[in-house]
PASE-342067 format. One line per 5 residues: number of its first residue (from 0); for each residue x, y, z of N, C-alpha, C, O. Coordinates in steps of 0.2 Angstrom, whole numbers, plus 5000, padded with zeros to 4 digits. Example, Ala and Ser with C-alpha at 12.3 -4.5 7.8 and 13.67 -1.06 7.14 Angstrom:
! residues 2
0> 5066:4972:5039:5062:4978:5039:5066:4984:5039:5071:4983:5042  5064:4989:5035:5068:4995:5036:5064:5000:5039:5067:5006:5040
END
This chain:
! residues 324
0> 6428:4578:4803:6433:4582:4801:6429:4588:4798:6431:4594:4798  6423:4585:4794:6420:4591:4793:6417:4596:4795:6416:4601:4791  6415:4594:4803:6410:4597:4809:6415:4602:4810:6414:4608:4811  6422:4599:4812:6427:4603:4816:6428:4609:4812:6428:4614:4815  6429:4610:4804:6430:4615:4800:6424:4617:4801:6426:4622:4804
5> 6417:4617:4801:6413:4622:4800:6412:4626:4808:6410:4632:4808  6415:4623:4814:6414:4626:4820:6420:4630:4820:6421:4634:4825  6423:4628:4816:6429:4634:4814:6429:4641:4811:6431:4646:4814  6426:4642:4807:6424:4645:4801:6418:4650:4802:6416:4654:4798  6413:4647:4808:6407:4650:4808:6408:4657:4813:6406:4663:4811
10> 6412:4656:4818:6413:4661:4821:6415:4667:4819:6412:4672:4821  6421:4669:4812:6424:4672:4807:6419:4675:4801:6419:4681:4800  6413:4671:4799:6409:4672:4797:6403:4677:4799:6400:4681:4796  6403:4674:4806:6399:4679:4808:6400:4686:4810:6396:4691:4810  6405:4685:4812:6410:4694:4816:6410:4698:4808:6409:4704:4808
15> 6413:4694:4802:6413:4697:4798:6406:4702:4794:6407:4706:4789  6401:4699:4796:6393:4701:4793:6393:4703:4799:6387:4702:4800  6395:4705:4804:6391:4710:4810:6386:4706:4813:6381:4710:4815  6385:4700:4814:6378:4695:4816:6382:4697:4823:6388:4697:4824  6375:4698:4829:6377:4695:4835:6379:4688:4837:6375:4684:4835
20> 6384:4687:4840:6384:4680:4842:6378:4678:4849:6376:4681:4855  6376:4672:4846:6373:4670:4850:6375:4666:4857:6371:4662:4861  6381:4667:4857:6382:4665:4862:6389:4667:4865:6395:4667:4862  6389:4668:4873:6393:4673:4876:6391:4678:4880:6395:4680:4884  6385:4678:4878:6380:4685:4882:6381:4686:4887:6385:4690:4890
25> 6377:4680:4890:6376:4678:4896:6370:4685:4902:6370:4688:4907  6368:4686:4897:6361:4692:4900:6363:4699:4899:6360:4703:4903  6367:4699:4894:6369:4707:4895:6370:4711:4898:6368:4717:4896  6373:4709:4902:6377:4715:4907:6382:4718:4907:6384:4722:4911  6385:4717:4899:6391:4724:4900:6387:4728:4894:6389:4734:4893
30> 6382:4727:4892:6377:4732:4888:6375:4737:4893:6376:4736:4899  6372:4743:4891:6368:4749:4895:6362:4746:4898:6359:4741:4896  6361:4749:4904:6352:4746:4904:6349:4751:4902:6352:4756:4898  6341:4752:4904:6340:4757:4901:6338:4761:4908:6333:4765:4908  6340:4761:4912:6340:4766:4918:6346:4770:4918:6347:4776:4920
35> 6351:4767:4915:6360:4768:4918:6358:4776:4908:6360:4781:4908  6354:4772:4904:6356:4775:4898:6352:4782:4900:6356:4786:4900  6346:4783:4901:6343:4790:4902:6346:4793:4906:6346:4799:4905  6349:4792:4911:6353:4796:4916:6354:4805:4914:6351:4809:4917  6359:4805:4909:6361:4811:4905:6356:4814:4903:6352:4810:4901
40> 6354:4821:4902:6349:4826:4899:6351:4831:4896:6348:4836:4895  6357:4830:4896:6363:4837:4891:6360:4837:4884:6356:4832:4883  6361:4842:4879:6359:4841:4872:6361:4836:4872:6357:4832:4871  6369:4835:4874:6375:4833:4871:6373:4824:4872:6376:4819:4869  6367:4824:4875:6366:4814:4877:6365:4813:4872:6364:4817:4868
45> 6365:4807:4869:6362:4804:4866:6355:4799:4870:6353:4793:4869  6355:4802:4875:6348:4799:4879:6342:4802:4877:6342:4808:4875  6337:4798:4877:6328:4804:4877:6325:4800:4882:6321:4796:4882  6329:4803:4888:6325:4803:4894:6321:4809:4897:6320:4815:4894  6318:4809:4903:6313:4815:4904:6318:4819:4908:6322:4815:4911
50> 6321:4826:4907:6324:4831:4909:6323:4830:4916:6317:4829:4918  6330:4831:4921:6327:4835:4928:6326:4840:4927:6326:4843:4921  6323:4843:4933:6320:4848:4935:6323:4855:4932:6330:4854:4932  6321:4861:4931:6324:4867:4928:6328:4870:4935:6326:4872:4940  6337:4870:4933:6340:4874:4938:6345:4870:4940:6348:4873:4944
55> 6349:4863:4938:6351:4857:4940:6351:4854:4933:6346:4854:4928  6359:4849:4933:6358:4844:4930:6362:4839:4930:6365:4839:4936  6363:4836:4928:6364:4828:4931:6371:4830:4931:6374:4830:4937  6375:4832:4926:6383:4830:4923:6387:4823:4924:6392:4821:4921  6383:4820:4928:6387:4813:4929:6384:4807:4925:6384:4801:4928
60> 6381:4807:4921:6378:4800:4913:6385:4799:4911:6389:4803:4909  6383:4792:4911:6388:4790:4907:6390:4792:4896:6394:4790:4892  6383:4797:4897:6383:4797:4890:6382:4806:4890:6378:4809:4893  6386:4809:4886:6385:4814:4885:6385:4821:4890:6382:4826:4888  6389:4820:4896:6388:4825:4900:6388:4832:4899:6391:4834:4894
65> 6385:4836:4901:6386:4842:4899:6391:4847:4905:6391:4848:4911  6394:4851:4899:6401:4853:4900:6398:4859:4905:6403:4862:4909  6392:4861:4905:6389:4868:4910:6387:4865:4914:6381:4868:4916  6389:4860:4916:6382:4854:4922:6379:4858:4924:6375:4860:4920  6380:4860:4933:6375:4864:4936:6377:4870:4936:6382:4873:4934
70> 6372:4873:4939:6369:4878:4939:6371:4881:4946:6373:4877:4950  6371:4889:4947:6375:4891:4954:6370:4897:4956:6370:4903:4953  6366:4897:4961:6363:4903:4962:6360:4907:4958:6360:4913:4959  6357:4904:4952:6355:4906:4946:6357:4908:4941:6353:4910:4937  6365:4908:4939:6369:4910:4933:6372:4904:4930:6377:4902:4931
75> 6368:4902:4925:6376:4898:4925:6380:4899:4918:6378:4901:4912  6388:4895:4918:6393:4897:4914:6391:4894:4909:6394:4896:4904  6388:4888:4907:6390:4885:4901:6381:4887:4898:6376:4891:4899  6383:4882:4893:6376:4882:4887:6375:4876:4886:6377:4874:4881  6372:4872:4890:6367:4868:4890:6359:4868:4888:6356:4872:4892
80> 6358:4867:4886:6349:4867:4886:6347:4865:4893:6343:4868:4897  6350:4859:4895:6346:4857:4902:6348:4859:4909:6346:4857:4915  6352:4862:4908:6357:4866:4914:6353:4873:4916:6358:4878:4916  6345:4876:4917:6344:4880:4916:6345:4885:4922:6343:4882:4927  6345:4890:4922:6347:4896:4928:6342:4896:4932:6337:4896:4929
85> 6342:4896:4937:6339:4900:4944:6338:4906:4943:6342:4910:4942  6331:4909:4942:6330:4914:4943:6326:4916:4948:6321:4919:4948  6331:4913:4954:6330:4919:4963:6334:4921:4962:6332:4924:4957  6340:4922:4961:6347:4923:4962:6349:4932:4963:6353:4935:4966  6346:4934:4957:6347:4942:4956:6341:4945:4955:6343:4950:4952
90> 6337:4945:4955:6332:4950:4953:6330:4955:4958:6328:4953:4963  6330:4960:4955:6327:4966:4961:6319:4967:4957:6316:4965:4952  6318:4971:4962:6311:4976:4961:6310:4981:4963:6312:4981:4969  6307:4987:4959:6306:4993:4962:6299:4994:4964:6298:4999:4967  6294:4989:4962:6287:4991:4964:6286:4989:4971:6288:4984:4974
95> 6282:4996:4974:6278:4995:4979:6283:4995:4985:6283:4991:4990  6289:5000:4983:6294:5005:4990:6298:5009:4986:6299:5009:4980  6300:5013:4990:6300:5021:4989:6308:5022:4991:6309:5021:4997  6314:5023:4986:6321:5024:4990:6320:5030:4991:6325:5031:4995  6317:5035:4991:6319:5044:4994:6317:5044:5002:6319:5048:5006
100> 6314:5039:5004:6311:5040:5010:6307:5044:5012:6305:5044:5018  6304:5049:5008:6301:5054:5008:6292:5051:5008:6290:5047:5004  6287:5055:5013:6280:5053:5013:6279:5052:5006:6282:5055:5001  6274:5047:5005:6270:5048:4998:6265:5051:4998:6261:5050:5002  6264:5055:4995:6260:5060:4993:6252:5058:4994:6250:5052:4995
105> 6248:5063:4994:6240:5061:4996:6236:5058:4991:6237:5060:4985  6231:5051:4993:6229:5049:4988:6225:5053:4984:6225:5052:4978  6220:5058:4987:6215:5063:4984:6217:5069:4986:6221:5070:4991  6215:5076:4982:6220:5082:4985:6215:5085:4990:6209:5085:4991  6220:5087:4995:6221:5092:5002:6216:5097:5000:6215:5100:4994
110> 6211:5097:5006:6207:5103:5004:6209:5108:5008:6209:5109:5014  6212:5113:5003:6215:5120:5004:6209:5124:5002:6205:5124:4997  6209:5129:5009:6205:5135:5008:6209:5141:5014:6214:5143:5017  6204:5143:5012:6207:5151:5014:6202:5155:5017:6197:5156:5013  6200:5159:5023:6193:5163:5025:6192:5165:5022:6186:5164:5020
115> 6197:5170:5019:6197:5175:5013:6197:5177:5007:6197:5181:5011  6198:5179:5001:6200:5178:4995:6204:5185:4993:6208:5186:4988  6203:5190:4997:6203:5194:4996:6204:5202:5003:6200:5205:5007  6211:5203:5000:6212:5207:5009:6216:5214:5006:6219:5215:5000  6215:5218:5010:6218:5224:5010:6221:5227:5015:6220:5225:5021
120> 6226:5232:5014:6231:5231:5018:6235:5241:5019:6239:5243:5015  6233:5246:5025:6237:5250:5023:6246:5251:5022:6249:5245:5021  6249:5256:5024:6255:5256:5023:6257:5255:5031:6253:5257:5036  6264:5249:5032:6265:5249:5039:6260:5246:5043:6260:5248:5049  6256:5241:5041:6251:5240:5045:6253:5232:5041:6259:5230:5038
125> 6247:5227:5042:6247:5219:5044:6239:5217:5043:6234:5220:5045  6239:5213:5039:6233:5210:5039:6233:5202:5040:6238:5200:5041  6228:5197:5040:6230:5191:5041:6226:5186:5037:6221:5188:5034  6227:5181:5036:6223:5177:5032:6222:5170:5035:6227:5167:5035  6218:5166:5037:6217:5163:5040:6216:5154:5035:6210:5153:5033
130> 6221:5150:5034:6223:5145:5031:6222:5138:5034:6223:5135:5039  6218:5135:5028:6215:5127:5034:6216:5123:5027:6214:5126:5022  6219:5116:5029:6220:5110:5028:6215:5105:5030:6215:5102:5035  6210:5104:5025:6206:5096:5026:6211:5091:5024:6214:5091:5019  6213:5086:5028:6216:5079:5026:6216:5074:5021:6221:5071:5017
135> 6207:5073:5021:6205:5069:5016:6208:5064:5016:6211:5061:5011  6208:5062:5022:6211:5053:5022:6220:5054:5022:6224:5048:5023  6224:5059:5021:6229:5058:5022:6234:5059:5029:6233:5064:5032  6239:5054:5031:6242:5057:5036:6248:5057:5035:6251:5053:5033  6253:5064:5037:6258:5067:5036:6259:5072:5036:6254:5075:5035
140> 6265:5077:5036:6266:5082:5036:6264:5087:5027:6261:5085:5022  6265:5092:5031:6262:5095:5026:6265:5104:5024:6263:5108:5028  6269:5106:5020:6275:5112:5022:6269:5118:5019:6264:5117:5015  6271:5124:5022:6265:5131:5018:6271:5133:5016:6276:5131:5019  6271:5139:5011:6270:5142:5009:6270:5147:5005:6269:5145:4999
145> 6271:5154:5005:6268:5159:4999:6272:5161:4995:6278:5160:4995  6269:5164:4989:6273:5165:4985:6277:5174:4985:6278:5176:4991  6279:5176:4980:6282:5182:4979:6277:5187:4979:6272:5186:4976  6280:5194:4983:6276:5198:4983:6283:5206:4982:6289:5206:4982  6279:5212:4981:6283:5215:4979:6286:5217:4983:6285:5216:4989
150> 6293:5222:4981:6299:5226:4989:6294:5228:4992:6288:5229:4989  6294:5228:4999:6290:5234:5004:6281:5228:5007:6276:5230:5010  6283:5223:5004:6276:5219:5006:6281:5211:5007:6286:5209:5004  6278:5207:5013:6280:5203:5015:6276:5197:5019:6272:5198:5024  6277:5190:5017:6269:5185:5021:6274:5180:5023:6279:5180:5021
155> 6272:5177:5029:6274:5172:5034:6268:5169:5037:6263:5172:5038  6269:5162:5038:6265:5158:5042:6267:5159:5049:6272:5160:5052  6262:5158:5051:6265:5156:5060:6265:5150:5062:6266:5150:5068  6263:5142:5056:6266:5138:5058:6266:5135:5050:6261:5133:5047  6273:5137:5046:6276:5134:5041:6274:5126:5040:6275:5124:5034
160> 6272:5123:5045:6272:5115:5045:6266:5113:5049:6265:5115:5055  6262:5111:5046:6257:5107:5050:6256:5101:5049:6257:5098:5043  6252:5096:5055:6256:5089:5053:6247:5086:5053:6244:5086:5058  6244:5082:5046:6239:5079:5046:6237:5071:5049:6239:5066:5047  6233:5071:5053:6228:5064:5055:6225:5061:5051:6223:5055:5051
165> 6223:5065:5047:6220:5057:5041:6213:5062:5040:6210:5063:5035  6212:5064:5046:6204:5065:5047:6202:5074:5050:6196:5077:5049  6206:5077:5053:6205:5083:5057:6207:5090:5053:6213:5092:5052  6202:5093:5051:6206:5100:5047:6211:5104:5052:6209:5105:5057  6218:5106:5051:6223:5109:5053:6223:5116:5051:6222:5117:5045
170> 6225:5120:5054:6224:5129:5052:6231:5130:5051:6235:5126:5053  6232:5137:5047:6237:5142:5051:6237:5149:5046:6235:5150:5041  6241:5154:5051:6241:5161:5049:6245:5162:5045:6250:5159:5044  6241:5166:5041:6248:5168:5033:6247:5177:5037:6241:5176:5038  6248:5181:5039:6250:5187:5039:6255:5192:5036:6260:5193:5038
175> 6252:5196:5031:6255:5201:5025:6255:5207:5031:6251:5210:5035  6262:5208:5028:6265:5216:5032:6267:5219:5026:6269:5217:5021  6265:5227:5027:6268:5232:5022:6274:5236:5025:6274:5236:5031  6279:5239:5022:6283:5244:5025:6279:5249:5022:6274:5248:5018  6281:5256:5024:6280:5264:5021:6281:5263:5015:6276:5265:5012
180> 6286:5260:5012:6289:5261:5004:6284:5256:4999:6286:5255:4994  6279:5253:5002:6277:5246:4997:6274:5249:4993:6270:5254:4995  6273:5248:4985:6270:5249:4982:6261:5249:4982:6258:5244:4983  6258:5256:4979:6252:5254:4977:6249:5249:4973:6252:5247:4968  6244:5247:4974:6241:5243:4970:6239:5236:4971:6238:5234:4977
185> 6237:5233:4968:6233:5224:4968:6235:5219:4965:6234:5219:4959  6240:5212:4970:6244:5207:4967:6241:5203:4970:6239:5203:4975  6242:5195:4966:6239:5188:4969:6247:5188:4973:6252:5191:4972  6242:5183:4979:6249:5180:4983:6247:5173:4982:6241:5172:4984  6250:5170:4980:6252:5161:4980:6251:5158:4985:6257:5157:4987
190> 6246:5154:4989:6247:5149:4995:6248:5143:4993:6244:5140:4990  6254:5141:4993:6258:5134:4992:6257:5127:4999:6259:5127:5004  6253:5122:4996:6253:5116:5002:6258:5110:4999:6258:5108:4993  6263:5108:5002:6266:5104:5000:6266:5096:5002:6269:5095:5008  6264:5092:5000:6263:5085:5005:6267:5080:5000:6266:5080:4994
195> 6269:5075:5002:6272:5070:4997:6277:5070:4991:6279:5066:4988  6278:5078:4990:6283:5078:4985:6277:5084:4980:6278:5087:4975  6271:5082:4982:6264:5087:4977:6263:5093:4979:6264:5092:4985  6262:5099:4978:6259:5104:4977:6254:5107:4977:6252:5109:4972  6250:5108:4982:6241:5112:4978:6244:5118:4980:6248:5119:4984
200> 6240:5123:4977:6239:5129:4976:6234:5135:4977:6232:5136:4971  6231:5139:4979:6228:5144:4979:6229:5150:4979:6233:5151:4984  6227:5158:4975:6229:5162:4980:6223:5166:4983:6217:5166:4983  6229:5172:4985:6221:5178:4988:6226:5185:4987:6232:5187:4988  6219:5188:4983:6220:5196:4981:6224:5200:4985:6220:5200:4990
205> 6229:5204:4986:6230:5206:4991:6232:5214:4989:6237:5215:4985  6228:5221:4990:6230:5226:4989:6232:5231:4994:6231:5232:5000  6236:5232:4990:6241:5237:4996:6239:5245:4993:6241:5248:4989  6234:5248:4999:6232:5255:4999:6236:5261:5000:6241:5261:5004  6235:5267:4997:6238:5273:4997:6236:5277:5001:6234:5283:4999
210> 6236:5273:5011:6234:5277:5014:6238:5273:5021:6239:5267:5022  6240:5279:5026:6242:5277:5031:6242:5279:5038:6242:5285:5037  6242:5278:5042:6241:5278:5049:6247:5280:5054:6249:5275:5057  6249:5287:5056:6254:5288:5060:6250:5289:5066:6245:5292:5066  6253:5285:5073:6254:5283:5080:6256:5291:5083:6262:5292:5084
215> 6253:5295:5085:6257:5296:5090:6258:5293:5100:6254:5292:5105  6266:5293:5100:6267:5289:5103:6266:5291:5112:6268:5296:5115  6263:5287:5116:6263:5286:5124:6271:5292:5125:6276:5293:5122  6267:5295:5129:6275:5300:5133:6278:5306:5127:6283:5310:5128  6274:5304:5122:6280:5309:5117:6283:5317:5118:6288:5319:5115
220> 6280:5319:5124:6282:5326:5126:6289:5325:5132:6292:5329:5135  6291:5319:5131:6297:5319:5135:6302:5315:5129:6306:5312:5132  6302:5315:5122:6305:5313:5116:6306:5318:5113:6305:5318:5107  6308:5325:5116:6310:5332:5113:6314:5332:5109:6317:5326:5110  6316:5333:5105:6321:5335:5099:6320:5343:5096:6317:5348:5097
225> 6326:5342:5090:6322:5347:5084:6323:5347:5077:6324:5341:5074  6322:5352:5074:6320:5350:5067:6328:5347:5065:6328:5342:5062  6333:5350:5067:6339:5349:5064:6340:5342:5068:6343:5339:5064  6339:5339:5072:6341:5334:5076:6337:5332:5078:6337:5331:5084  6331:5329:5076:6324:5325:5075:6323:5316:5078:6327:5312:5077
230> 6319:5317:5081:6319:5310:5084:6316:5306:5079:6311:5308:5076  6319:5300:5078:6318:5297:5071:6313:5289:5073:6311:5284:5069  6311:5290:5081:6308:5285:5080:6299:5285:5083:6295:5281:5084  6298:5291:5084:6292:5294:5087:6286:5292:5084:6282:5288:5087  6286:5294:5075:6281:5291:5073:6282:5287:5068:6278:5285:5063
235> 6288:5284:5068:6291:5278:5064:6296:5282:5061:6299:5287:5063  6298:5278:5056:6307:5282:5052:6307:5286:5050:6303:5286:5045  6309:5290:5050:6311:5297:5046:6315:5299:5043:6321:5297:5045  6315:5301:5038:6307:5301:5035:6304:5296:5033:6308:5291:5031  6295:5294:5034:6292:5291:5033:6290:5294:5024:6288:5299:5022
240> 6293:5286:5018:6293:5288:5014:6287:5285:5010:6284:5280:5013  6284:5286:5006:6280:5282:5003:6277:5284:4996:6275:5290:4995  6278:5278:4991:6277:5280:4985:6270:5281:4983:6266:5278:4985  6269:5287:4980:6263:5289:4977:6260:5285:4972:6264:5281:4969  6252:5286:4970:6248:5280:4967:6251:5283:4961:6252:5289:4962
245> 6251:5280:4955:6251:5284:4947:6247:5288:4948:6241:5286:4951  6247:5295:4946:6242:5299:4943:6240:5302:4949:6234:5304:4949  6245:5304:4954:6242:5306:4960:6239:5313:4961:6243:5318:4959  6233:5314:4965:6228:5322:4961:6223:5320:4970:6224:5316:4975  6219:5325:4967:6213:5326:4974:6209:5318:4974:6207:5314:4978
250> 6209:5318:4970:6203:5312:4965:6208:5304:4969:6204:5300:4972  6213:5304:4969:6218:5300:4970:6225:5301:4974:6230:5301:4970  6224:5301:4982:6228:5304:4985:6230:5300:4989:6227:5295:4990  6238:5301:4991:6239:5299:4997:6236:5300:5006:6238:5304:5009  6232:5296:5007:6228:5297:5015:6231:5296:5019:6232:5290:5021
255> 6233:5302:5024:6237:5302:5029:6232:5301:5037:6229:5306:5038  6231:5297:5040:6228:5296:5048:6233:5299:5053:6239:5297:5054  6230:5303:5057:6234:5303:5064:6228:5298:5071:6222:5298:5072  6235:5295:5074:6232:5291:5078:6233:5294:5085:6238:5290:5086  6233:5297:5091:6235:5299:5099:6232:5294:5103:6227:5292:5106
260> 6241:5291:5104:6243:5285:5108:6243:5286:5114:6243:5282:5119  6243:5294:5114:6245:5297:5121:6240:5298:5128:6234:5297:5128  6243:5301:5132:6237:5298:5139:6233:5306:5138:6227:5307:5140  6239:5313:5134:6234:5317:5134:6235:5322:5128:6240:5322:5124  6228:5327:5126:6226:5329:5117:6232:5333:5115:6236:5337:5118
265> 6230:5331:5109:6237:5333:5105:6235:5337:5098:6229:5336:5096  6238:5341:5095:6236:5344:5089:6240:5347:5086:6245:5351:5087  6237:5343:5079:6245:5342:5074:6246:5348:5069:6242:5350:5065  6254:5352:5071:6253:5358:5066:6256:5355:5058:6260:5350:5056  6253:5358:5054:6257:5358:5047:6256:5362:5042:6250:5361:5041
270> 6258:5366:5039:6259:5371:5032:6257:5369:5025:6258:5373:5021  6255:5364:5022:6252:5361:5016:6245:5363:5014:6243:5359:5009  6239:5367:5017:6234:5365:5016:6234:5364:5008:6233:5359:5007  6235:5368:5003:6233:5369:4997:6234:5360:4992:6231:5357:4988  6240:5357:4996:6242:5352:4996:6238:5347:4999:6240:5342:4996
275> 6234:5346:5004:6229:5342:5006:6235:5340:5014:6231:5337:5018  6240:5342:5017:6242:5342:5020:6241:5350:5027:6245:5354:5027  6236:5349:5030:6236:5357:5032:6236:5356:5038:6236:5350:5040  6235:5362:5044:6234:5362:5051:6228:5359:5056:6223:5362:5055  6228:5356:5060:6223:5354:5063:6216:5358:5063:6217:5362:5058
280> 6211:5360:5065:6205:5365:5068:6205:5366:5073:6203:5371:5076  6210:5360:5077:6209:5361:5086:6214:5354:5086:6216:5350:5082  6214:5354:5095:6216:5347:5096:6210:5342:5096:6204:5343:5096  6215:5333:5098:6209:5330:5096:6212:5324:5104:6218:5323:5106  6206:5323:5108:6209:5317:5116:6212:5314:5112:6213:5313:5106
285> 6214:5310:5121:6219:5305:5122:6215:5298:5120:6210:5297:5121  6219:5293:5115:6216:5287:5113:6212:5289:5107:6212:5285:5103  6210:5296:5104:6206:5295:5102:6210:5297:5093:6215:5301:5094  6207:5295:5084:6209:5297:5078:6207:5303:5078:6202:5305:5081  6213:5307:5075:6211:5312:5072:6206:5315:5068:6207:5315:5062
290> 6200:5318:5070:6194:5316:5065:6196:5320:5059:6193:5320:5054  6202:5324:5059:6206:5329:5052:6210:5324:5049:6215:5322:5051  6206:5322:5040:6209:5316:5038:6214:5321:5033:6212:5327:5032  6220:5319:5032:6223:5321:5025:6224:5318:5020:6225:5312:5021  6224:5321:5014:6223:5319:5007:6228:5322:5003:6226:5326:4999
295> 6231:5321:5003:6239:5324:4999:6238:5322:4992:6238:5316:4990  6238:5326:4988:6238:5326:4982:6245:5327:4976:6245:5326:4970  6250:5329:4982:6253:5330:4975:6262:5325:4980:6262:5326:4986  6265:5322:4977:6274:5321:4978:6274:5327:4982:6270:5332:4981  6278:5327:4986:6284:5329:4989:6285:5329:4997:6282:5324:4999
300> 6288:5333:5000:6289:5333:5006:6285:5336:5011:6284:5342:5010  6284:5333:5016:6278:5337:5023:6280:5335:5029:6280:5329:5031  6282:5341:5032:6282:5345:5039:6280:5344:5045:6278:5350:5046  6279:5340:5050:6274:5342:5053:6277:5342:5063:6284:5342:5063  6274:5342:5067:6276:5344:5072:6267:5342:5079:6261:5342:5077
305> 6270:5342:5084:6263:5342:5087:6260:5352:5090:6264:5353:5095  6259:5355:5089:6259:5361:5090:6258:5363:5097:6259:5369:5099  6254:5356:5100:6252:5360:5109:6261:5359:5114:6262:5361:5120  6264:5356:5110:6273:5356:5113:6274:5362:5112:6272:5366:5107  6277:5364:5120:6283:5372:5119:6290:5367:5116:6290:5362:5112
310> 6294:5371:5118:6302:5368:5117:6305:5364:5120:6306:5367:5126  6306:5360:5120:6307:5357:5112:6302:5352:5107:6299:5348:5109  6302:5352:5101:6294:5349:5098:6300:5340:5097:6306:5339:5098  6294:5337:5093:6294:5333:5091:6293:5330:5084:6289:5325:5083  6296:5334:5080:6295:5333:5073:6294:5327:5068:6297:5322:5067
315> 6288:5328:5065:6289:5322:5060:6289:5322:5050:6285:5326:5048  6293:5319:5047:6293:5320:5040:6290:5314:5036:6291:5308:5037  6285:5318:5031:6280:5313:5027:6284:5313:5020:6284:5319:5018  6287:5310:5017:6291:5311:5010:6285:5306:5005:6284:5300:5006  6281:5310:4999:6281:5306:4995:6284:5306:4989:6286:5311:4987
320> 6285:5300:4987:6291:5300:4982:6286:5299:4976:6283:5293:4977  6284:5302:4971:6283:5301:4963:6283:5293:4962:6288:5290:4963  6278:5290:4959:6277:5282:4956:6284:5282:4949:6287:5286:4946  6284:5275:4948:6289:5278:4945:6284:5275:4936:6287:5277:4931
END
């Protein structure tokens, strides 16, 4: 009676003190194991298992899933500790490619030179300068160039673009033209190489003299005209104008050239001698300069004519205009 009361009582006894029962187990199967238990690697586990791998995470443990499980292409929505991002997913880079598409510029700079440093040039005439690119290991285009020059003075390449091998110096013509009207005097010209988006530069002295060279032309005795009704393109435009140097005197004159382009001698009349502008001594052959130089000393206007022409002549006017 008394055994049955204690096998009564004991089970009560111990549920109430929280003792395991010893018996019922039967191997502990409805317990966790501990493979089933580290499963989860969310904060949120109560597991201290080893983390998968960065990028990935379980979400399916019995214990603690996390609400950001995995991970998508490298972003992901929740905030997990162990759910961590992918970083392939979006990253760019701008090192080492060029979006302009444009050559990249030389590693060492372009050897820019020039024949010359220094050129002179009269009125109506052309000089040249002769432009060369060493590569220096660069290959690519390469743009010229020049800078500003003043009214009545003008430079061109005769190939704007030359294209670099890496290894072979390439040329080209810069060519300065004056009109009649260019100012006197001495200005840098800027030669500009352009490659890769850079720049080099040099220039060359360029002065434009207070002297010029009138042509007379093949056939001119069949270009008759007259004073009033003047052929305006015999020895260039007419009037042939051109700005005097500051301060113009004997010492510093305008120098006028006659050139006979023609097959037979010619001699040129004119009225200014007091002026440095005066009449031949005689005529001068076919092809050959007028060895009678003029030196015009003062602004104004001059006359002139071939004087071995009967009727009808062939007039030409020198206008110098005052510096300003």
């Amino acid at each position: 009676m008394l055994r049955t009361r204690l096998l009564t009582v004991l089970p009560t006894l111990a549920l109430t003190a929280g003792l395991p029962l010893l018996c019922g187990c039967g191997g502990g199967t409805d317990l966790p194991t501990a493979s089933s238990y580290h499963r989860s690697t969310s904060s949120g586990s109560e597991g201290t298992g080893t983390p998968p791998a960065s990028g990935s995470s379980s979400g399916n443990g019995d214990n603690g899933s996390s609400s950001g499980g995995s991970s998508s292409g490298g972003s992901s929505t929740g905030s997990s500790s162990g759910g961590a991002a992918s970083s392939g997913g979006t990253t760019s880079s701008s090192s080492g490619a060029s979006s302009s598409g444009s050559e990249p510029p030389p590693a060492t700079p372009l050897g820019l030179t020039l024949d010359q440093m220094t050129v002179s040039v009269q009125l109506l005439a052309t000089t040249t300068v002769q432009v060369s690119i060493a590569p220096n290991g660069y290959s690519g285009t390469v743009a010229l160039a020049a800078g500003t020059l003043p009214s009545g003075v003008t430079a061109a390449f005769d190939k704007p673009t030359l294209t670099l091998d890496g290894e072979t110096t390439a040329t080209a013509t810069l060519t300065v033209t004056t009109a009649t009207s260019a100012p006197p005097g001495t200005v840098p010209l800027a030669v500009n190489a352009t490659a890769g988006g850079m720049t080099q530069s040099t220039a060359v002295s360029v002065t434009v003299e207070s002297t010029i060279t009138l042509h007379i032309p093949s056939g001119v005795n069949n270009d008759g005209a007259t004073v009033s009704n003047p052929n305006t393109t015999a020895y260039g435009p007419y009037p042939i104008t051109i700005v005097a140097p500051a301060g113009i005197s004997a010492s510093n004159p305008v120098t006028v050239y006659f050139q006979n382009d023609d097959s037979v001698s010619h001699e040129i009349h004119a009225d200014d001698q007091a002026q440095g502008f005066g009449h031949d001594p005689g005529s001068f052959g076919a092809g050959k300069m007028d060895p009678y130089v003029r030196k015009v000393n003062a602004a104004g206007t001059y006359d002139f004519y071939l004087h071995d022409q009967g009727s009808p002549i062939t007039p030409g006017r020198v206008f110098i205009q005052a510096s300003q």
